[in-house]
C-alpha positions as CSV (number, residue, x, y, z in Angstrom):
1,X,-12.4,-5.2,-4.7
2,X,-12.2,-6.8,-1.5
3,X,-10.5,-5.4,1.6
4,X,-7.4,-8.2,3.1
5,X,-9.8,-7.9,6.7
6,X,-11.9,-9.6,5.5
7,X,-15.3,-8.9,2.6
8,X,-17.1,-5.3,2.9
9,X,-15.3,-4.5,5.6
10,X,-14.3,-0.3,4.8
11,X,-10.5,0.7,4.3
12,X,-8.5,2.2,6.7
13,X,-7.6,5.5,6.4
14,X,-3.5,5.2,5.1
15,X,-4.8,3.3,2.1
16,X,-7.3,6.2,1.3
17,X,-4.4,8.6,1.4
18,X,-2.4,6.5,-0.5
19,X,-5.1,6.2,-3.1
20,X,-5.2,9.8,-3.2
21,X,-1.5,10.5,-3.3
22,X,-1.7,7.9,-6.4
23,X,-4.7,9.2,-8.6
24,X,-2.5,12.5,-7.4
25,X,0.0,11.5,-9.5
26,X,-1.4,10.0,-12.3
27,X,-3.3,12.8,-12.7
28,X,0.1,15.1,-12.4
29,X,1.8,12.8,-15.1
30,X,-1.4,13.2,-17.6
31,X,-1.0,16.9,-17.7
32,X,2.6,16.4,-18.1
33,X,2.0,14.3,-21.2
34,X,-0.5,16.7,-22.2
35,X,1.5,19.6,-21.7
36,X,4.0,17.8,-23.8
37,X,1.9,17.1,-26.6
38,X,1.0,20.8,-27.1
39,X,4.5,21.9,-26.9
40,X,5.5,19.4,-29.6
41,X,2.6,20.5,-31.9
42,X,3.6,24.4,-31.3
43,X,7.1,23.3,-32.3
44,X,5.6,21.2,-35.5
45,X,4.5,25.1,-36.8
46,X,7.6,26.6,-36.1
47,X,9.5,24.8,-38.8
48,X,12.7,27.2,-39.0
49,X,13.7,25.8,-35.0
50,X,16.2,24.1,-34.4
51,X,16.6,20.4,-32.7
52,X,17.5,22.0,-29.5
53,X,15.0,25.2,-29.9
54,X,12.9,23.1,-29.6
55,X,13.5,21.1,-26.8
56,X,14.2,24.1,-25.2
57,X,10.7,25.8,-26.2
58,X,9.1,22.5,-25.0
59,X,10.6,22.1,-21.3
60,X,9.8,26.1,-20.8
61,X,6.7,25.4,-21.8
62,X,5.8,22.3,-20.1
63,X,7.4,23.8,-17.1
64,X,4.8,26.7,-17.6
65,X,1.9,25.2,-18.6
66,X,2.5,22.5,-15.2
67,X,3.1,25.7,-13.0
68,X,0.0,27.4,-13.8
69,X,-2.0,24.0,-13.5
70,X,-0.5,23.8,-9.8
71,X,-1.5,27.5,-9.2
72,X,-4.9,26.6,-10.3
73,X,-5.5,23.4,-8.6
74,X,-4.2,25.6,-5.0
75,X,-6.6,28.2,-5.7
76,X,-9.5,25.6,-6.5
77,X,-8.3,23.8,-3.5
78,X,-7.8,26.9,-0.8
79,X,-11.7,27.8,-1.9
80,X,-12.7,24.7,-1.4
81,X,-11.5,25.3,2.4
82,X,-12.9,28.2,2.5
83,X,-16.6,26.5,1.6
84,X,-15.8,23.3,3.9
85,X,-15.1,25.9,6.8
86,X,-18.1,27.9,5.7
87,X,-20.8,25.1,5.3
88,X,-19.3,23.5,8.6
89,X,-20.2,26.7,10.5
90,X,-23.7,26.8,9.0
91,X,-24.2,23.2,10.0
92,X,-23.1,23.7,13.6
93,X,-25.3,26.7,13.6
94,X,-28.3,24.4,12.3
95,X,-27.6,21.7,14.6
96,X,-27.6,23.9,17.7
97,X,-30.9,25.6,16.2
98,X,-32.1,22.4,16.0
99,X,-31.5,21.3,19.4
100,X,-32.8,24.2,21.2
101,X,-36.0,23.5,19.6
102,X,-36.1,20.1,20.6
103,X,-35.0,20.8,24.1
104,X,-37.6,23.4,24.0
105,X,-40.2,20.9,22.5
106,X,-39.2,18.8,25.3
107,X,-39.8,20.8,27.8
108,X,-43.4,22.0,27.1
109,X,-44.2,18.4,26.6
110,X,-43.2,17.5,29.9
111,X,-44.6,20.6,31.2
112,X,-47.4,19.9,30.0
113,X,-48.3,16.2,31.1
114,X,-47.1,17.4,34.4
115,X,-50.0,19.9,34.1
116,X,-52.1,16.7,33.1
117,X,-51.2,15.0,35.7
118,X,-51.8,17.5,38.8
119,X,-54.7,18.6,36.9
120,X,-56.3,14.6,37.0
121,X,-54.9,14.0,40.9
122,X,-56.8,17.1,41.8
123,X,-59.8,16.1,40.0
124,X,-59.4,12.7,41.4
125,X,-59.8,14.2,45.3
């Protein structure tokens, strides 16, 4: 699929939100259908309910079944903050390792073609 910019060129950022807001709710409305299905075939072996039993029995338990997926898709979410914040600090932490060896690399190199250098002028008097 092809960007209206112009071809290849990336998204902008609102239509990546969007698309998550959307697969957000598609998602939602496929565990809502799911939720319903199950509620219908608990009510299938509970022949003695009535019509509006089990209606009843099948919002409760939609309304259940969506609540604990919510309260399961926050707590997946929240630890998946927690790891983002987590790995970030490690990889600031690796980066600044990183540079202080390369500044320190950098250092003794130069240090050491200075030493090259005084030691060929002197040799060169």
């Amino acid at each position: 699929m092809t960007s209206p910019r112009g071809q290849g060129a990336p998204p902008d950022r609102g239509s990546g939100e969007l698309a998550n807001e959307v697969e957000g709710f598609l998602l939602l409305q496929a565990e809502r259908e799911q939720a319903q299905r199950e509620a219908e075939a608990l009510c299938a072996r509970l022949p003695w309910l009535t019509t509006g039993q089990a209606e009843d029995l099948t919002r409760h338990y939609t309304e259940q079944r969506l609540g604990l997926t919510r309260q399961a898709l926050q707590a997946f979410a929240d630890r998946a903050g927690r790891l983002r914040g987590e790995y970030e600090a490690r990889y600031a932490d690796l980066r600044r390792t990183l540079l202080r060896r390369h500044a320190v690399w950098a250092c003794l190199l130069l240090a050491s073609s200075i030493g090259v250098s005084t030691g060929a002028a002197w040799l060169t008097r």
